[in-house]
N, C-alpha and C positions, 0 to 999 in steps of 0.2 A: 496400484497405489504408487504416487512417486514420492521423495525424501522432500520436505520442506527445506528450506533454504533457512541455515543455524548463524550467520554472521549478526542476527539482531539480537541476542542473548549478550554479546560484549557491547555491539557497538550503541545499541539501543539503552544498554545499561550508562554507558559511558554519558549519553544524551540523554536521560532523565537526571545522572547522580551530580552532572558537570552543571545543568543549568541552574538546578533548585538548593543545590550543595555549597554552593559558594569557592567548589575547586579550582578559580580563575589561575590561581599560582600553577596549578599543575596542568589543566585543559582548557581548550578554550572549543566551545560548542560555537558553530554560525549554520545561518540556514542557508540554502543556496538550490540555484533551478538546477536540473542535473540533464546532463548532456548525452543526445541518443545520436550513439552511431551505428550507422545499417551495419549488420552483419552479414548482408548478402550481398549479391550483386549480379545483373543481371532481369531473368525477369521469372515468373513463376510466382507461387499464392505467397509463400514467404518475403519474396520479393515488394510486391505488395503492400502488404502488409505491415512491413517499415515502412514503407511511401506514406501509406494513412497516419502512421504516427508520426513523423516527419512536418506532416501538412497540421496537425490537429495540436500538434505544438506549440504552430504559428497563431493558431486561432482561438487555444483553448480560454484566453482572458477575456476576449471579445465576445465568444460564440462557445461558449462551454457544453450547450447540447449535441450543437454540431461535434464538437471535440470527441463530446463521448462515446458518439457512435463512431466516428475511426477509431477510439481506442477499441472498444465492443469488438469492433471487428475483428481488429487485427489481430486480440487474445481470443477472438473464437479461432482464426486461422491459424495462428500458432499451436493450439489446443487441439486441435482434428489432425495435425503435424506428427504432435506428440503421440498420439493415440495409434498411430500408423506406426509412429519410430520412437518409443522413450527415450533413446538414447542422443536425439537430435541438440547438443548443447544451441543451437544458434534458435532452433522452435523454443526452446526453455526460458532463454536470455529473454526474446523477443514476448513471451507469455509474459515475465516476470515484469518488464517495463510497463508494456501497456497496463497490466492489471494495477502497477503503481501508478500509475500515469490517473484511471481512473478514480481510485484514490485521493488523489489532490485535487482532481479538479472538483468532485461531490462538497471536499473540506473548503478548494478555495472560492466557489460561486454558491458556497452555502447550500448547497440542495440536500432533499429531503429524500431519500428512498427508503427511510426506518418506520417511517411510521405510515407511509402506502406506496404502491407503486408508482414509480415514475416514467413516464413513454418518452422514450431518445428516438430524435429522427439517426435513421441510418440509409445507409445505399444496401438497396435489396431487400427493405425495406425495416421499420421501427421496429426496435427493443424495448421491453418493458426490463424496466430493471428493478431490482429488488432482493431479501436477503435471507438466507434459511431463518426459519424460524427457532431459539432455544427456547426451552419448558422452564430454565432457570433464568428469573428476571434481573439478576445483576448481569446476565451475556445478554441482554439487550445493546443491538446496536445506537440507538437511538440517546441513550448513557453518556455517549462517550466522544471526544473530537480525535478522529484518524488523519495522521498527519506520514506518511511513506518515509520510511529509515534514509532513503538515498539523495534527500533531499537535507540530510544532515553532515554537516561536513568538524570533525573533530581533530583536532589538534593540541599539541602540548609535549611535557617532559616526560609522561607513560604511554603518549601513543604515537608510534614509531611507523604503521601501515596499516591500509585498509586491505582485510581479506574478507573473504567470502567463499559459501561454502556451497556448491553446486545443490539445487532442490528446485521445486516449487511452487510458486507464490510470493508474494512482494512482501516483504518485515516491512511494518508497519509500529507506528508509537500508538498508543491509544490511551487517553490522557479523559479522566471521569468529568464531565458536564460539571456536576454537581458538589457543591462546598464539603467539606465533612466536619461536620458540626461537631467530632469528638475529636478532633486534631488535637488541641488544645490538653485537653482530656488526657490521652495516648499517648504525647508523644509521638504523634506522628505529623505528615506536610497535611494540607489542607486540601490533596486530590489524590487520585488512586492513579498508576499506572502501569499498564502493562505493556510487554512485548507480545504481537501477534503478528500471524503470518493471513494474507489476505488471500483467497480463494476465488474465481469465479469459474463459474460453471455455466453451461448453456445448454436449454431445452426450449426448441422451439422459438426461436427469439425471446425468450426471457433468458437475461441475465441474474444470474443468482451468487451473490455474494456471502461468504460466510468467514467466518475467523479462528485461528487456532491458539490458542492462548501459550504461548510459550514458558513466558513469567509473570509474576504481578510483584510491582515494588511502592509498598509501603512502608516507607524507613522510619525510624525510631530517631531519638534523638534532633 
C-alpha cells in the first residue's frame, strides 16, 4: 500500500472556496496547462516513459486517444517501477503526472469511460479503460466532472507557496454533474464538491480507474 499524495485537502480547498466564494480580495484561482519535466535522463523504461508523455502532450488536443495510450503507458511503467522499488520518488512523480495527464484529457475531449468501456489505441498493443465499480451510487464516476489539482494555479494575500506531500495518485477536483435542487433550501452552492485522489491500476491491458474521496465541501451560507 503506498501514502496518497495530502497537498489537495488545502490546495483543492482553496480552489473550490476561491472560485465560488467570492474571495477575489484575498486569492485569486486561474487555470493553467502544467509543465512536465523529465526526471530522468538517459535511456531505460523510465526514461521512456517521459518521452511518451513528452510526445502525448504535444498531441493530446488534436489526438486525445493517441495521447492516452502514452499516458496508459507510461503510468503502467512507472507503476511496475514502483512495485520493484516503492521508494523510487522520480517512478512516483512520473506515475502521478501521467495519471493526471489522463484525467484531463477524458475531462478535456469529453470522453466517456463511466458508463462503458472505452478501447485506446496503444504501442504493444490497446487498453481498454475503465473504472472500479462502487455499490454506493453517489461514488459513481459518471456524477461528476474531474478536472487534475495541478492544473490550478492559486494565488493571493494567504497563499504564500505551493507544497506537496510525497504519495500516490494525482488530487484531483471533482465538481457534481448535477443541479441541487435544495441549494436554495439549505443554504448551500448549487453543486457538490470534493477532493479526490485518482488511482490507476492495470490488469492485462485494462486500465482501471478509481477514486479516494479525501473531502466533500458543501458550504453553507
Amino acid at each position: 500500500m503506498y501514502p496518497s499524495p495530502n497537498f489537495s485537502r488545502l490546495a483543492v480547498a482553496l480552489i473550490t472556496v476561491c472560485t465560488l466564494a467570492s474571495c477575489a480580495t484575498y486569492s485569486k484561482v486561474s487555470e493553467r496547462r502544467p509543465r512536465f519535466m523529465p526526471f530522468t535522463s538517459g535511456v531505460g523504461s523510465l526514461a521512456n516513459a517521459e518521452t511518451g508523455i513528452v510526445k502525448a502532450m504535444r498531441i493530446d488536443h488534436r489526438d486525445p486517444l493517441t495521447a492516452l495510450g502514452e499516458y496508459m503507458n507510461a503510468a503502467e511503467t512507472a507503476l511496475d517501477q514502483l512495485k520493484r522499488s516503492p521508494n523510487d520518488k522520480t517512478a512516483r512523480k512520473t506515475y502521478n503526472f501521467a495519471v493526471g495527464r489522463i484525467i484531463a484529457t477524458i475531462h478535456d475531449a469529453k470522453l466517456d469511460p463511466w458508463t462503458q468501456p472505452l478501447r485506446v489505441p496503444a504501442n504493444g498493443g490497446e487498453f481498454v479503460l475503465t473504472h472500479r465499480h462502487d455499490p454506493r451510487p453517489q461514488w459513481n464516476p459518471a456524477l461528476y466532472e474531474f478536472t487534475p489539482a495541478d492544473q490550478f494555479d492559486v494565488r493571493g494575500t494567504y497563499v504564500t507557496e505551493r507544497t506537496t506531500r510525497d504519495g500516490i495518485g494525482a488530487p484531483v477536483v471533482a465538481v457534481g454533474r448535477e443541479l441541487n435542487t435544495e441549494a436554495r433550501a439549505n443554504f448551500t452552492t448549487d453543486r457538490i464538491y470534493y477532493g479526490v485522489t485518482a488511482i490507476a491500476r492495470f490488469e492485462d491491458h485494462r486500465c482501471v480507474l478509481s477514486f479516494e474521496v479525501r473531502w466533500r465541501w458543501k458550504p453553507s451560507g
